[in-house]
C-alpha positions as CSV (number, residue, x, y, z in Angstrom):
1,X,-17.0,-31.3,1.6
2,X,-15.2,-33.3,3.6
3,X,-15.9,-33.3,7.3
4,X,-12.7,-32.9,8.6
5,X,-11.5,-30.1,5.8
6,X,-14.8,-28.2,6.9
7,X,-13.0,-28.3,10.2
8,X,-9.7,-26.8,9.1
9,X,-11.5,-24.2,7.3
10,X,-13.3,-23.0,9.7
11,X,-10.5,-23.0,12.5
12,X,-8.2,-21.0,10.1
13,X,-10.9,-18.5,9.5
14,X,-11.8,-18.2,13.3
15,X,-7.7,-17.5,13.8
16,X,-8.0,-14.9,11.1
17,X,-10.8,-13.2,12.2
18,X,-8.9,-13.2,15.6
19,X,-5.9,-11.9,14.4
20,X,-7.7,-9.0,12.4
21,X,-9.7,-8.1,16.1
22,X,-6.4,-8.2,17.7
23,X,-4.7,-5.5,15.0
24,X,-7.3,-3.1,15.0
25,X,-7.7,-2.9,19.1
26,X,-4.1,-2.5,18.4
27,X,-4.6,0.3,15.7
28,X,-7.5,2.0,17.8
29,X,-4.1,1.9,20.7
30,X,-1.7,3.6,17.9
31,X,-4.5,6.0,16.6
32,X,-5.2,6.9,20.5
33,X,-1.2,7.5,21.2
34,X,-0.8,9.9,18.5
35,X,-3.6,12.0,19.8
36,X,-1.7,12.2,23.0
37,X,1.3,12.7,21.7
38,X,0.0,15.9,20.1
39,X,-1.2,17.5,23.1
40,X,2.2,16.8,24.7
41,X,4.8,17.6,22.0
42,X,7.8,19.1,22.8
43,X,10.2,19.9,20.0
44,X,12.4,16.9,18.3
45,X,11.6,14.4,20.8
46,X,7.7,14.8,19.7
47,X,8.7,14.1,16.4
48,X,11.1,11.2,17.0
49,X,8.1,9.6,18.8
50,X,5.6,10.6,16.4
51,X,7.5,9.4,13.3
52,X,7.8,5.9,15.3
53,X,4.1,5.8,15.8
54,X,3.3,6.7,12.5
55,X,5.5,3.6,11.4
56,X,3.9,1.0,13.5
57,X,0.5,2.3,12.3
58,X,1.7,1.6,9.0
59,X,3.1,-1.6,9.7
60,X,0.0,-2.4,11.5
61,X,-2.2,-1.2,8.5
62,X,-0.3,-3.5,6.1
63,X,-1.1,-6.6,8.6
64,X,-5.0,-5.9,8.7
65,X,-5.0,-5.4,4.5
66,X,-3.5,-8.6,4.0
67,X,-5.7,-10.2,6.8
68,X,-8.7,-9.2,5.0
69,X,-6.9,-10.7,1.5
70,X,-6.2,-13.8,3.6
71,X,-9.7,-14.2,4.7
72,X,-11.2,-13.3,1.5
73,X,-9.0,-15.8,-0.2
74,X,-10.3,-18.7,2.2
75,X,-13.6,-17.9,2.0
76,X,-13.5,-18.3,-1.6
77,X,-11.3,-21.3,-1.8
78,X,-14.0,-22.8,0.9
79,X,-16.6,-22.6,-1.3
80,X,-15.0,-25.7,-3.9
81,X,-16.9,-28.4,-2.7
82,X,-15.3,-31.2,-4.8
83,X,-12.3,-33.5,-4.1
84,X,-9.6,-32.8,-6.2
85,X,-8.2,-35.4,-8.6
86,X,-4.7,-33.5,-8.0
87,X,-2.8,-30.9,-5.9
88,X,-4.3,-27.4,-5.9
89,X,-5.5,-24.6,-4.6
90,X,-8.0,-25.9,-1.6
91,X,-6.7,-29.0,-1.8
92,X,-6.1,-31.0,1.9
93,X,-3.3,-33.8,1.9
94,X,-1.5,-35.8,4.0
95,X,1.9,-35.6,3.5
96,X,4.2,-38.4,5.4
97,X,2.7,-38.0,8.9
98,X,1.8,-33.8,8.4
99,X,-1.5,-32.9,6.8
100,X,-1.5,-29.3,4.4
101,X,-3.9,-27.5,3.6
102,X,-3.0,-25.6,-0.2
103,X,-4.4,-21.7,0.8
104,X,-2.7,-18.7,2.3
105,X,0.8,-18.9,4.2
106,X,-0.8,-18.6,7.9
107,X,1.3,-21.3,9.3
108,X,-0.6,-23.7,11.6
109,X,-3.8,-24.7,12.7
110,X,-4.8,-27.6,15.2
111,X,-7.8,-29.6,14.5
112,X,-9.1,-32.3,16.7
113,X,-5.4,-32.8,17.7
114,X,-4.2,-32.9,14.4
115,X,-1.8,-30.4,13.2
116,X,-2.5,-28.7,10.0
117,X,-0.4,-26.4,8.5
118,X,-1.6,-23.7,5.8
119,X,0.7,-23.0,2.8
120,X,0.1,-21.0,-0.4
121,X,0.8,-22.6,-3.8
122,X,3.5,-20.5,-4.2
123,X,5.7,-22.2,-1.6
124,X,8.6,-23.7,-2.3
125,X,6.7,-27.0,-1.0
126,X,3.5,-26.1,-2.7
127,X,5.0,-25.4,-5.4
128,X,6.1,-29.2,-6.0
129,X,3.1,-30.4,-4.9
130,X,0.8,-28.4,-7.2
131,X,-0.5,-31.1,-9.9
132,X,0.4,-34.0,-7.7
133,X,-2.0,-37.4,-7.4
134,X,-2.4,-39.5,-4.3
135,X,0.4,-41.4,-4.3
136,X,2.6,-39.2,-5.9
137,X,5.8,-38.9,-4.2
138,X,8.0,-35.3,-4.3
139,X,11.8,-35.2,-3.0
140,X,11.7,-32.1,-0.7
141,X,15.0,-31.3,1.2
142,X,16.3,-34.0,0.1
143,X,14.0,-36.2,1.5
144,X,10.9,-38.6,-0.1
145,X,7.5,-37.7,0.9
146,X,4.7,-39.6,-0.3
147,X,1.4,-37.9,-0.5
148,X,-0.6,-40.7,1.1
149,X,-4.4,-38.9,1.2
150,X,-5.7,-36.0,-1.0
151,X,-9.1,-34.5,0.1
């Protein structure tokens, strides 16, 4: 694999596996506050603020599930060690000046000062790129964009 790819991989999983410490500290938090919400409750204002905790935990629990999907999804999409002769999943390009790298919708990822940003096929970008060569060109927004490297 490519030197610089390895790179992007690796960043995007270390900001995953970031993000997925960061929401369960912040579930252990939730999970903490209901427990002291039930040994103060107080009639409808416990249960206002219970039924607002109980949402964020749910919201939160939704995050970490499709962190783990995320990570799992780049770890596997890591593991294709060949250069693609077109556009698809694991696939690196440069695109104009911005490099993409076709795997999960995380957004954006900096790499030895280069900005990467992280898309899923499914995209409305991706999904004109997908079966793309190098030097393919797509019309996106109205614009040209030549696909000038494909790693």
């Amino acid at each position: 694999m490519n030197e610089f790819k390895s790179k992007v991989y690796q960043t995007a999983l270390a900001q995953l596996k970031e993000k997925e410490t960061l929401l369960n500290v912040e579930r252990k938090n939730i999970i903490e506050s209901i427990l002291e919400e039930e040994k103060n409750s107080a009639g409808d204002k416990y249960e206002t603020s219970r039924e607002t905790i109980t949402q964020d935990l749910n919201t939160l629990e939704k995050q970490i599930k499709q962190s783990k999907l995320d990570l799992d999804e780049l770890y596997r999409l890591q593991s294709i060690k060949d250069t693609p002769s077109s556009v698809q999943e694991g696939a690196l390009l440069k695109l104009g000046a911005d490099w993409f790298l076709m795997a999960v919708s995380i957004g954006q990822v900096k790499v030895e000062n280069t900005k990467v940003f992280l898309m899923s096929k499914n995209s409305p970008l991706g999904e004109l790129l997908i079966g793309k060569k190098k030097n393919d060109q797509v019309n996106f927004r109205g614009k040209m964009h030549l696909i000038e490297e494909l790693i």
